[in-house]
C-alpha positions, 0 to 999 in steps of 0.5 A, spaced: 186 479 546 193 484 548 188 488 553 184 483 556 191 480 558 193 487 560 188 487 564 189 481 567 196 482 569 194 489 571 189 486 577 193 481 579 199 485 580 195 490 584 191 485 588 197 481 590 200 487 591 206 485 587 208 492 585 211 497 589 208 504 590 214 508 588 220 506 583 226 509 581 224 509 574 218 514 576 221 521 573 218 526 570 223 526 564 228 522 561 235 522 560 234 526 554 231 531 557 224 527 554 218 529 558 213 523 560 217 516 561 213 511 563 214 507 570 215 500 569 214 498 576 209 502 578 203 500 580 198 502 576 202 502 570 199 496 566 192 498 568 194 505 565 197 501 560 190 496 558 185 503 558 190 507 553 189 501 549 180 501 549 180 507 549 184 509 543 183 503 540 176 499 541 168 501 540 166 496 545 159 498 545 157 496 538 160 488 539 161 486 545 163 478 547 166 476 551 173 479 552 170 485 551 166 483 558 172 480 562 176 486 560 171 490 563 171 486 569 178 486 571 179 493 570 173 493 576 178 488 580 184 493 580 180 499 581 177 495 587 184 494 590 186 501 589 180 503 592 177 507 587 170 506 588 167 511 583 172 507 578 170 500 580 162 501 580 162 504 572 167 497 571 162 493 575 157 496 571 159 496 565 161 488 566 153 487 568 151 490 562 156 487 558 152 480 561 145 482 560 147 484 553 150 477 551 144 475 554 148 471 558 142 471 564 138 467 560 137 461 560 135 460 553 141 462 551 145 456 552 140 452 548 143 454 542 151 453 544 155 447 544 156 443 552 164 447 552 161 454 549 155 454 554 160 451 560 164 457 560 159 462 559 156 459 565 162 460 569 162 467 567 154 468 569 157 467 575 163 470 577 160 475 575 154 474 579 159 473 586 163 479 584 157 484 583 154 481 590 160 481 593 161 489 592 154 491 593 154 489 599 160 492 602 157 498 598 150 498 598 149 498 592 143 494 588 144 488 584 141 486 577 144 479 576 138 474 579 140 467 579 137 465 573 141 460 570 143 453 571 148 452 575 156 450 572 157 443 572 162 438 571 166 436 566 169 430 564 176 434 565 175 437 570 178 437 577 171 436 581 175 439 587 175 447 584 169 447 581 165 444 587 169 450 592 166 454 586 159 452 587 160 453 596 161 461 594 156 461 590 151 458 595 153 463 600 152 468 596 145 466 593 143 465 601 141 473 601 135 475 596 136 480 592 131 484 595 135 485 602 141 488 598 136 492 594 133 495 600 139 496 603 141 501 598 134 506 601 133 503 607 126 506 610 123 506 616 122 499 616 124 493 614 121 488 608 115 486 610 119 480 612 123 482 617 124 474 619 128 472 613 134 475 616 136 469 621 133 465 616 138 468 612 143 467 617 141 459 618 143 459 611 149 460 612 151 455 616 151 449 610 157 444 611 156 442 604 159 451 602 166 447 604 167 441 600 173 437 601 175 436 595 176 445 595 184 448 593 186 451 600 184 458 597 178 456 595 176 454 603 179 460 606 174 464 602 168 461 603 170 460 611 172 467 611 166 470 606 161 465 611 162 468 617 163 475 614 156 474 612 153 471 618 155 477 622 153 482 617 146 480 617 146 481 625 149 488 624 143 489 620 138 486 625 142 492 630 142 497 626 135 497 624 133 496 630 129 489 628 125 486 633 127 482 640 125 476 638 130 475 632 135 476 637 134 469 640 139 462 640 135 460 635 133 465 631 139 470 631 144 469 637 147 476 639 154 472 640 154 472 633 160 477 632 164 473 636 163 466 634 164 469 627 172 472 629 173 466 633 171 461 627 175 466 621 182 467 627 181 459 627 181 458 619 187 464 619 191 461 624 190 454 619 192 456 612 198 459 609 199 467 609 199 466 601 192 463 601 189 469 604 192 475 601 190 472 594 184 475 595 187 482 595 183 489 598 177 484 599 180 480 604 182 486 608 175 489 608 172 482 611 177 482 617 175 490 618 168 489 618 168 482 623 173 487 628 168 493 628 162 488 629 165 486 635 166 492 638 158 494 635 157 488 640 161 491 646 157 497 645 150 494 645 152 489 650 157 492 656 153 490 662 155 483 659 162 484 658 162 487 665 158 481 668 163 476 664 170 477 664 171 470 660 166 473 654 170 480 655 177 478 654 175 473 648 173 479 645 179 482 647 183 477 643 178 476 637 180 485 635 187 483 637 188 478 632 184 482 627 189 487 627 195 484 627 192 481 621 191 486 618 198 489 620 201 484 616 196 481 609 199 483 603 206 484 606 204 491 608 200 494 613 193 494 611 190 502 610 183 499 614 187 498 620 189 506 623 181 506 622 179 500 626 185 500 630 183 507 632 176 505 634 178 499 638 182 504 642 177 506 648 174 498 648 182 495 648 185 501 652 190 501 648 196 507 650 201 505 647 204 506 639 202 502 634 209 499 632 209 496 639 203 493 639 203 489 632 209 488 631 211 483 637 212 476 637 207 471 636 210 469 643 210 475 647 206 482 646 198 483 646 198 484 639 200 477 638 195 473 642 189 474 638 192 469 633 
């Protein structure tokens, strides 16, 4: 229990980015002259802190349960948010090893549990399920975990409003086969033998009902964010591997959709507080620099459109903008995707002036300000 609540501090301090980078407890001696004093404040201390206790203390291969799985879990949320992928990918790994070793993926495992027992693990199968296609996504890296079990359900002391969001995240995920994620880590010359399940796919997500009403803010703004993300990444993949012509239709896959997709998320961003976003950590920052190299995918892919309309141009114009000053500021810093995208956007926005300026104006004045 004292390392799965290490572990759990440990993420959150370091998706909220709760603690600063450096601190004045960071010295390499003490005032003993005692070498190895340990940093209270900095950022890793308590992850740092949680794997000293595992790996000194705890065989977790000989009886795993569930705090063993969820340990494993939050160490892959930290390491996620400090962009330690090699770290992330063995914690995820672990984690869904962990799930299919308590059989948690098959449903006869539930029959033999009492209605709470079984609710929880049924909450656990499919966190687990969001965060491993979540990162498998942005990484390409295949999936093991299928939609195998029910679904969580209502309790009679629930609140229905966070279960229903719960459900609408899961339902996006869900709407990408395995196979697509899978393919996507080796890709070949061509795509499944069913290229048309890509607008299919993008259709899917369109659903009213991934948005209940009765969803907590934060619930609402990562289904918003995470459906349009994933909208656009399906036509990123209908560009890049060159499906054919007919996919790109109104009512197949429209070749706007970068641009709807920005508008729709600048307008969710614009709507909620600035708490509601940063909760989600690097994840969040991701989505948003993804969605603003989309848009300048479609800006090279379509420059006789955007000479031909200005209005079109200027929209896209004003999505990047807004995508940037949102990363300048999420998480009360400045994003690390942001030199990266900002120095792509560079050529399509004619930019000539320092970053400090552009991003750091009023939302009444200065360009950096528009797009929100």
């Amino acid at each position: 229990s004292y390392c799965l609540l290490l572990a759990l501090c440990a993420a959150t301090n370091i998706q909220l980015n709760l603690a600063p980078t450096d601190s004045l407890f960071d010295v390499d001696a003490g005032d003993d002259g005692t070498e190895g004093v340990c940093a209270p404040f900095k950022k890793d201390y308590l992850l740092s802190a949680a794997l000293a206790v595992r790996n000194e203390q705890l065989n977790i291969a000989t009886a795993p349960d569930l705090e063993t799985l969820l340990t494993s879990c939050f160490f892959f949320s930290a390491y996620a948010n400090l962009d330690k992928h090699d770290e992330a990918w063995f914690y995820l790994s672990q984690t869904v090893s962990f799930v299919i070793s308590l059989r948690l993926n098959d449903e006869r495992t539930y029959s033999f549990l009492d209605a709470e027992a079984a609710e929880m693990r049924r909450r656990i199968y499919w966190f687990v399920f969001i965060l491993e296609r979540a990162y498998c996504l942005h990484n390409q890296r295949p999936v093991m975990l299928l939609a195998a079990v029910a679904k969580p359900a209502l309790t009679f002391h629930d609140d229905p409003g966070p279960i229903d969001g719960f459900l609408g995240i899961i339902s996006i995920f869900e709407s990408i086969p395995a196979s697509l994620y899978n393919w996507l880590c080796t890709p070949h010359m061509e795509m499944p033998q069913d290229a048309v399940s890509v607008p299919i796919c993008f259709w899917s997500l369109s659903d009213a009902s991934l948005f209940p009403v009765g969803a907590n803010e934060t619930q609402l703004v990562n289904n918003s964010v995470t459906q349009q993300w994933l909208r656009s990444y399906l036509w990123h993949i209908a560009l890049k591997y060159q499906l054919p012509d007919t996919v790109f239709m109104a009512d197949s896959l429209p070749l706007e959709a970068p641009l709807s997709a920005a508008k729709s998320v600048m307008s969710t961003i614009a709507s909620v507080s600035q708490r509601s976003m940063e909760v989600h950590g690097i994840g969040m920052e991701r989505k948003l620099f993804d969605l603003g190299t989309y848009i300048l995918d479609y800006a090279a892919a379509r420059p006789n459109v955007l000479d031909r309309h200005v209005a079109i141009c200027s929209s896209a114009k004003e999505m990047l903008w807004g995508l940037l000053y949102s990363l300048s500021k999420l998480r009360g810093a400045q994003s690390f995707l942001l030199p990266d995208l900002l120095g792509r956007a560079k050529d399509f926005l004619t930019l000539d002036r320092p970053i400090s300026r552009a991003l750091t104006s009023s939302p009444e004045g200065g360009e950096g300000a528009e797009g929100i």
